[in-house]
C-alpha positions in Angstrom: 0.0 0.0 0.0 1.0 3.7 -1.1 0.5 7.0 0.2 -2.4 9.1 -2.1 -0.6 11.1 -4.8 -1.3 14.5 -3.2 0.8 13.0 0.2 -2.4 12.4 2.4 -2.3 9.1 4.3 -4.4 6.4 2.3 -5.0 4.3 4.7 -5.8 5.1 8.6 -6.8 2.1 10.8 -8.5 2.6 14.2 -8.4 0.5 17.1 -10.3 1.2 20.4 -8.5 -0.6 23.3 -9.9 -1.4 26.9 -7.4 -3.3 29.3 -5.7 -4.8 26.2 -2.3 -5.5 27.6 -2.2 -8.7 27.0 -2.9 -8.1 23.0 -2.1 -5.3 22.2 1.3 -5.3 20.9 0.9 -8.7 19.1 -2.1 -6.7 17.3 -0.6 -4.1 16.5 2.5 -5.4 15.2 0.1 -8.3 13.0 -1.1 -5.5 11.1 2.2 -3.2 10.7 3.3 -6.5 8.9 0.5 -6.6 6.2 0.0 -3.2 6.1 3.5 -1.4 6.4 2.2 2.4 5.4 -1.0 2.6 7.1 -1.0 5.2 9.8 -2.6 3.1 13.5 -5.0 5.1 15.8 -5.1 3.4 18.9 -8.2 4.9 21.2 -7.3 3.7 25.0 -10.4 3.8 26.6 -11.0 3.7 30.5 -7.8 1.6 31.0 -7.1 0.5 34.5 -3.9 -2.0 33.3 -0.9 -1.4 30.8 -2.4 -0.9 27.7 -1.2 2.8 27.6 2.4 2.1 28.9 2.8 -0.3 26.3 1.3 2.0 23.6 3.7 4.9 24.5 6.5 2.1 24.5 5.6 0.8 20.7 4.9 4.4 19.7 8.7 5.3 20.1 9.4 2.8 17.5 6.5 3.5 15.0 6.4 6.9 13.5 2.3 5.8 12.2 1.4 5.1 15.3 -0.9 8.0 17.2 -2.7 6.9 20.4 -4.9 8.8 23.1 -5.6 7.8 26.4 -9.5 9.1 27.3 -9.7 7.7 31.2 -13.5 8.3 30.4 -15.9 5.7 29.9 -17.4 6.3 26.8 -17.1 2.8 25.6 -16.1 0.9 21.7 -18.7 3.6 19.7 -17.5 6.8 21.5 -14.1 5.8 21.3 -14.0 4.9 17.6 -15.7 8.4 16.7 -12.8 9.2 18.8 -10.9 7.8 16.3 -12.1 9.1 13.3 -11.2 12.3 14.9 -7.9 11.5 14.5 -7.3 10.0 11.5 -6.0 11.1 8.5 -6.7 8.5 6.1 -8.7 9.2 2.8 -10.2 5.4 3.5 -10.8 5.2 7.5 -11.1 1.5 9.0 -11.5 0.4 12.7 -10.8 -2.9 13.6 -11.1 -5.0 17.5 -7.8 -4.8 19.3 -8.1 -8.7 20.1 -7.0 -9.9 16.6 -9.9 -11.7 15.9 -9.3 -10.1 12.2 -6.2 -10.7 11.1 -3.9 -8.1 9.4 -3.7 -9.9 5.8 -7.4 -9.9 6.1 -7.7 -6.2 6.7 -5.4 -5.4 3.8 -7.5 -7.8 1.7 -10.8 -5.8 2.7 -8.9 -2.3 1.8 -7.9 -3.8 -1.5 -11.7 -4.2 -2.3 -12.4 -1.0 -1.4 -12.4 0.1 -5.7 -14.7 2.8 -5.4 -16.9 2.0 -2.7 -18.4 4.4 0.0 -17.8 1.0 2.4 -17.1 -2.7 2.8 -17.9 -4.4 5.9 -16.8 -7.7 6.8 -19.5 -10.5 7.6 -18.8 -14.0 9.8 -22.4 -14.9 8.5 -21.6 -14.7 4.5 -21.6 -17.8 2.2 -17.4 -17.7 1.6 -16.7 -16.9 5.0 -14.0 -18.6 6.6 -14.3 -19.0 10.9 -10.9 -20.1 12.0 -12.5 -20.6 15.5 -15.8 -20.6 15.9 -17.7 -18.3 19.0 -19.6 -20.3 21.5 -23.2 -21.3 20.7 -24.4 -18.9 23.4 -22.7 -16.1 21.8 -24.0 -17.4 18.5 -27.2 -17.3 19.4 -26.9 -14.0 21.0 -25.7 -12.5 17.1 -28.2 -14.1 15.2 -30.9 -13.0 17.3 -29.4 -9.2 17.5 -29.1 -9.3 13.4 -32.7 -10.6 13.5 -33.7 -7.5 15.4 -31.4 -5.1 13.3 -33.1 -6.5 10.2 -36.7 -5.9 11.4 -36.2 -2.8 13.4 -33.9 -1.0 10.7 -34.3 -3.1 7.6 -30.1 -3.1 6.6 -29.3 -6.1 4.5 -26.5 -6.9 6.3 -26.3 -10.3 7.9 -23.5 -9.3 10.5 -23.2 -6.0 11.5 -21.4 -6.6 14.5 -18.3 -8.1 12.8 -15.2 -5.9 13.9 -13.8 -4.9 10.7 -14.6 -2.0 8.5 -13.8 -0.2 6.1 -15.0 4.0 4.8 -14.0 6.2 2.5 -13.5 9.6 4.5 -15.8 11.7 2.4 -18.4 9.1 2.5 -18.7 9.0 6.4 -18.1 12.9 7.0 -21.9 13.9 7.5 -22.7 10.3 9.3 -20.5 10.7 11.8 -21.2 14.1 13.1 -25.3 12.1 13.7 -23.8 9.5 15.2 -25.0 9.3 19.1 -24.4 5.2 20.4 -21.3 4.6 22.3 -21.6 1.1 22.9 -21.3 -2.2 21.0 -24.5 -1.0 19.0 -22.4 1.5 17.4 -21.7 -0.1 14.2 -25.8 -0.5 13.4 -25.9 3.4 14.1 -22.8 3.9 11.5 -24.9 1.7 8.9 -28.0 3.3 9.5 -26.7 6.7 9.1 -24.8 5.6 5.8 -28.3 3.9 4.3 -30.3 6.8 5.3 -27.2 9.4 3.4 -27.4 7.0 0.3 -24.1 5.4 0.6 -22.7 2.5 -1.0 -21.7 -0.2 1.7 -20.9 -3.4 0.4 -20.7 -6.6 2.6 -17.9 -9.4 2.2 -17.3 -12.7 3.9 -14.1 -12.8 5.8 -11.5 -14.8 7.7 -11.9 -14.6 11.3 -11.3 -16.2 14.8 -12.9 -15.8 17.7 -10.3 -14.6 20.8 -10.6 -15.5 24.3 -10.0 -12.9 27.0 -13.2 -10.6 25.8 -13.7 -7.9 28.6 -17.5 -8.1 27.5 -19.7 -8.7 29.8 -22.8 -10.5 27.6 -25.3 -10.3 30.3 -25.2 -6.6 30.7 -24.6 -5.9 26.6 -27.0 -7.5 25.4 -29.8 -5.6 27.3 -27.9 -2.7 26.8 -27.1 -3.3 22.8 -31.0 -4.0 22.4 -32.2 -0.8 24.3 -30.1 1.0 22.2 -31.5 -0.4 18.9 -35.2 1.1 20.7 -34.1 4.4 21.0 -32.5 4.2 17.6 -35.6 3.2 15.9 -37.3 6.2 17.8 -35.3 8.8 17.1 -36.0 8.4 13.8 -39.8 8.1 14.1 -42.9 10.1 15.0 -42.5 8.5 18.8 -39.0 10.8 19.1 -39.9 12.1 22.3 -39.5 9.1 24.4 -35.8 9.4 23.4 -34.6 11.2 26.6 -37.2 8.8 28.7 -35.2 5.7 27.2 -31.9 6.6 27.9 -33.7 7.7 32.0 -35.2 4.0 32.0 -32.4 2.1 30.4 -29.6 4.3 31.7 -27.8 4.8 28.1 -25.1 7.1 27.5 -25.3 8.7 24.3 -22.9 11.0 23.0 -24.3 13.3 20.6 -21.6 15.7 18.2 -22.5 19.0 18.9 -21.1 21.7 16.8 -23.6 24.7 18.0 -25.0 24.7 21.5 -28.6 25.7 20.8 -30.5 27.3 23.8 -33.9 28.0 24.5 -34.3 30.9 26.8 -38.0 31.1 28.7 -38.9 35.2 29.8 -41.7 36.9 31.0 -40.6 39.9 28.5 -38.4 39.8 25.4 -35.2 42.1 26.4 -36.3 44.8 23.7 -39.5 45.5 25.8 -39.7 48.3 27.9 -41.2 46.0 30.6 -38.3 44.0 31.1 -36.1 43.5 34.4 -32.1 44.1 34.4 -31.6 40.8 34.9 -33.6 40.1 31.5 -31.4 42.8 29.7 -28.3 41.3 31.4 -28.5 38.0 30.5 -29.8 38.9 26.7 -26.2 41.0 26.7 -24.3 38.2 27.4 -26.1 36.0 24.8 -25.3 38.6 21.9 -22.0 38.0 22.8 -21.7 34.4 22.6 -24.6 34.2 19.4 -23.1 33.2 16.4 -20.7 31.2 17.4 -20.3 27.8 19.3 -23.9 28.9 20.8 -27.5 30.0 19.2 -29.6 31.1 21.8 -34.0 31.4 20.9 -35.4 34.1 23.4 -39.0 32.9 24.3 -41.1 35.2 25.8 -44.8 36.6 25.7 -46.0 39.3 23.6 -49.1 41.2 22.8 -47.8 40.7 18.6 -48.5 37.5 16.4 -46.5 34.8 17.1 -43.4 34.8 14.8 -39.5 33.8 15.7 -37.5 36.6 13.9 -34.2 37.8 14.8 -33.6 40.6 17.4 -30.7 42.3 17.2 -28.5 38.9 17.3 -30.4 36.6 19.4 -33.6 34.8 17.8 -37.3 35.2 19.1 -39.8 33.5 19.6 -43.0 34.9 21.1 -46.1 33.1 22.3 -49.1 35.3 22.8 -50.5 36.9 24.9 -49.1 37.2 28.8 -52.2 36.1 30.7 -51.7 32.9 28.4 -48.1 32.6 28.7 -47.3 29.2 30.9 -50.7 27.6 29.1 -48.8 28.4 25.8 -45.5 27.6 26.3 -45.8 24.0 26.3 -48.0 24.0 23.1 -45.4 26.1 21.3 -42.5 23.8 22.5 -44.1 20.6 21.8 -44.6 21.4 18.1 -42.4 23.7 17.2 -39.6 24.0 19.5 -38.8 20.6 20.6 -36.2 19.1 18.4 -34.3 22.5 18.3 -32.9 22.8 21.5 -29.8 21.1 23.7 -30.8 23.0 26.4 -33.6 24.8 28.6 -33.1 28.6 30.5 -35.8 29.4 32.8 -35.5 33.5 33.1 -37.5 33.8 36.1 -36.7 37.8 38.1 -39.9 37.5 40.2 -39.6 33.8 41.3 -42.6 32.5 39.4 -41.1 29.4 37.3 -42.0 28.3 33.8 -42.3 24.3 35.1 -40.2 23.2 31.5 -39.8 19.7 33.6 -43.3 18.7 33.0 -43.1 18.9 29.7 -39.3 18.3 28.6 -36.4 16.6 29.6 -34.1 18.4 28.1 -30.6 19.6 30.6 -32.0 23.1 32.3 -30.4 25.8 34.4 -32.9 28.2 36.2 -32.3 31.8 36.9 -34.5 32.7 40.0 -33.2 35.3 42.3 -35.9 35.9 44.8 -36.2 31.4 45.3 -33.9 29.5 48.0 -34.9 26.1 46.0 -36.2 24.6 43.1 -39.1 21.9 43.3 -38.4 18.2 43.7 -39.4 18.0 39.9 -36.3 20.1 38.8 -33.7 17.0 40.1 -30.4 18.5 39.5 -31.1 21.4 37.6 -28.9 24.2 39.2 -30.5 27.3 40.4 -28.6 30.9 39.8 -29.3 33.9 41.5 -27.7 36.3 39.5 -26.7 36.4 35.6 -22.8 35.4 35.1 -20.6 38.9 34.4 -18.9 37.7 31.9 -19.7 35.6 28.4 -17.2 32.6 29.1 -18.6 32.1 32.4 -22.4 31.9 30.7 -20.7 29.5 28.3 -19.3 27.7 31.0 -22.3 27.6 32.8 -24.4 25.9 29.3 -22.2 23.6 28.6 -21.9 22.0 32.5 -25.4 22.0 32.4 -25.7 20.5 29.1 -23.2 17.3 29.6 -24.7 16.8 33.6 -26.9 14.1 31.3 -23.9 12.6 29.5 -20.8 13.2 28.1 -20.6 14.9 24.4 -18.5 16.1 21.5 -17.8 19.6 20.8 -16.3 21.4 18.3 -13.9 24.2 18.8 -13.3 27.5 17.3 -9.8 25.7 15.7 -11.7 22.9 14.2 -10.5 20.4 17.0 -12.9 18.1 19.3 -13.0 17.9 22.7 -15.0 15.4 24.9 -16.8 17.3 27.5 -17.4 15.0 30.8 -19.3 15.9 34.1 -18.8 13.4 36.8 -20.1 13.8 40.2 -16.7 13.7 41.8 -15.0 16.0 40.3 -15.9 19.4 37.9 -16.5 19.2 33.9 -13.5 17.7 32.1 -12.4 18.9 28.9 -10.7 16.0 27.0 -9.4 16.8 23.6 -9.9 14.3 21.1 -5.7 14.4 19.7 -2.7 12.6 19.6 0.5 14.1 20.2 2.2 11.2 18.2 2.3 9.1 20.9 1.6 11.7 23.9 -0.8 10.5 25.9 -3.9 12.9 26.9 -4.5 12.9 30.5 -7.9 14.3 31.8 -5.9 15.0 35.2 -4.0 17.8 32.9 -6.8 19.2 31.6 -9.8 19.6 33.8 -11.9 22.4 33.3 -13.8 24.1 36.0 -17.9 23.9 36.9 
């Protein structure tokens, strides 16, 4: 294999590694053999054992080797959109770090590439060859899973869950940025997202083995793997509300891509009426300042004119009738207008009289409520703040916190880098940028950001 003709890297492979110690390097030095010029992204995820001492260790010797070390759980799907975040690769592949495909097989995959958006390979496929077979629990398990994928989804794919595959980069550019599955259900998202963008994924039988040593813990995956197929199904149907109530009830941990922050600010007045309080006029300062770039905030607020969302000055409005009707018309407005818009909920409440969003979103929320000393049982976690932030970052600051206290996400930056964004309850948000400093490990103890 060559590098492109402009000097790009052809080939990137990526390889998301929990406690691999024990097979990692043989791995890793499988497929430097078959595949000399292909640039390796290893994604170290949540490690408690050697995996990233060994990784810094092999990286020394391998110029195409790049490796992060995210101590964040965001399991195989968060950390192979990892990956592709740092790969540089005109065709992008991510393989398991156990081996089970081997490195000839990989290049033999790539070599069938010829044009293709994708080629995925299948255990299940007339022509494929099992070196050692999976135990008939576990094969159970995938045929029954493919069943599901099949009805639920309707991909003619007969093993999605096989750990090799293959993308051209400008193929999987808008899929991945829709992507939101972070576990072992990952790869149906991928295919889904592909089928639904028109893409051209091909699927081939291959030569593999099953490995013994999987960290996988069926009993809780499988549950898991299927609750995530529901919510997948249901985000993309009329029944896309329930999303939020899924991942409550099944505890998932999506991890959506988030490029803008949208906000949805809640007001008695808009902050151009005459009527509104200082801290109404503050806080819609601040937001002019931050609109437009990582952040687009909607100012929602009741008015006397017909109901129309226009621009004002640089923040968006949205205005829902008359006062006297205000909390009877919020929810209708948000329920069908407003509801797929937003990544996050501002209550703007100067005279303590709350808007009560939780009864009919569960969308992340931060109230503003000087004159209250608490916020109703129904609120949870939502943080109450007495006075608007002085300052734009610490606004932005205060969003995003609020925003990842339901799960951990992707963010763009200004630069064109990614970042995880963390909130644990033991410590403040952590900023983890998605990049490898050829071979310098990222450590969220370096870089934690403040709540």
């Amino acid at each position: 294999m060559r590098q492109s003709g402009s000097g790009a890297v052809a080939l990137s492979i990526i390889i998301p590694a929990h406690n691999e110690e024990r097979r990692i390097a043989k791995t890793l030095e499988d497929i430097r053999r078959e595949l000399p010029d292909a640039e390796i992204c290893v994604v170290a995820n949540n490690c408690a054992d050697r995996t990233v001492e060994l990784l810094a260790e092999m990286a020394q010797r391998d110029a195409a080797l790049r490796y992060t070390n995210i101590p964040a759980a965001i399991g195989k799907g968060g950390a192979v959109r990892a990956g592709f975040k740092l790969a540089h690769g005109e065709v992008v592949a991510f393989v398991d770090a156990d081996g089970a495909t081997p490195g000839a097989e990989l290049r033999r995959l790539y070599a069938l590439m010829d044009g293709r958006d994708g080629v995925i390979a299948s255990r299940w496929k007339r022509g494929a060859i099992i070196e050692t077979r999976q135990s008939f629990k576990r094969r159970i398990l995938s045929r029954g899973f493919n069943l599901i994928v099949r009805t639920l989804f309707r991909l003619p794919y007969s093993d999605t869950q096989c750990g090799a595959k293959l993308f051209r980069r400008s193929a999987i550019a808008d899929a991945i940025e829709l992507l939101e599955t972070s576990d072992f259900a990952f790869d149906v998202d991928l295919l889904y997202q592909l089928r639904r963008l028109g893409k051209t994924v091909v699927e081939v039988p291959s030569r593999w083995r099953d490995r013994a040593g999987s960290s996988v813990d069926v009993k809780r995956a499988v549950p898991r793997m299927f609750a995530s197929m529901v919510r997948l199904r249901l985000k993309y149907s009329p029944f896309r509300a329930l999303v939020p109530l899924i991942d409550r009830v099944a505890k998932l941990r999506p991890i959506p891509a988030t490029k803008v922050f949208h906000v949805l600010i809640c007001s008695k007045f808009h902050p151009h009426d005459e009527r509104a309080s200082k801290m109404e006029r503050d806080l819609a300062a601040l937001c002019a300042g931050l609109q437009g770039g990582s952040f687009r905030f909607t100012w929602c607020a009741a008015s006397l004119e017909q109901r129309l969302t226009r621009p004002v000055g640089r923040v968006d409005e949205v205005s829902i009738g008359s006062q006297g009707l205000a909390k009877l018309a919020l929810p209708l407005v948000y329920l069908s207008e407003l509801r797929d818009r937003f990544d996050c909920i501002v209550e703007l409440c100067p005279s303590g009289r709350l808007w009560w969003t939780p009864l009919f979103s569960l969308k992340p929320k931060v109230v503003f409520a000087p004159l209250l000393d608490r916020l109703p049982s129904i609120y949870g976690t939502t943080p109450l703040i007495r006075k608007v932030p002085e300052a734009t970052g610490a606004l932005a600051e205060l969003i995003e916190t609020t925003v990842v206290r339901q799960g951990p996400r992707f963010c763009a930056q200004a630069d064109g880098s990614w970042v995880l964004l963390e909130h644990r309850a033991d410590s403040p948000m952590r900023r983890l940028p998605l990049s490898a400093l050829d071979g310098v490990s990222v450590n969220a103890q370096d870089v934690l950001g403040s709540a």
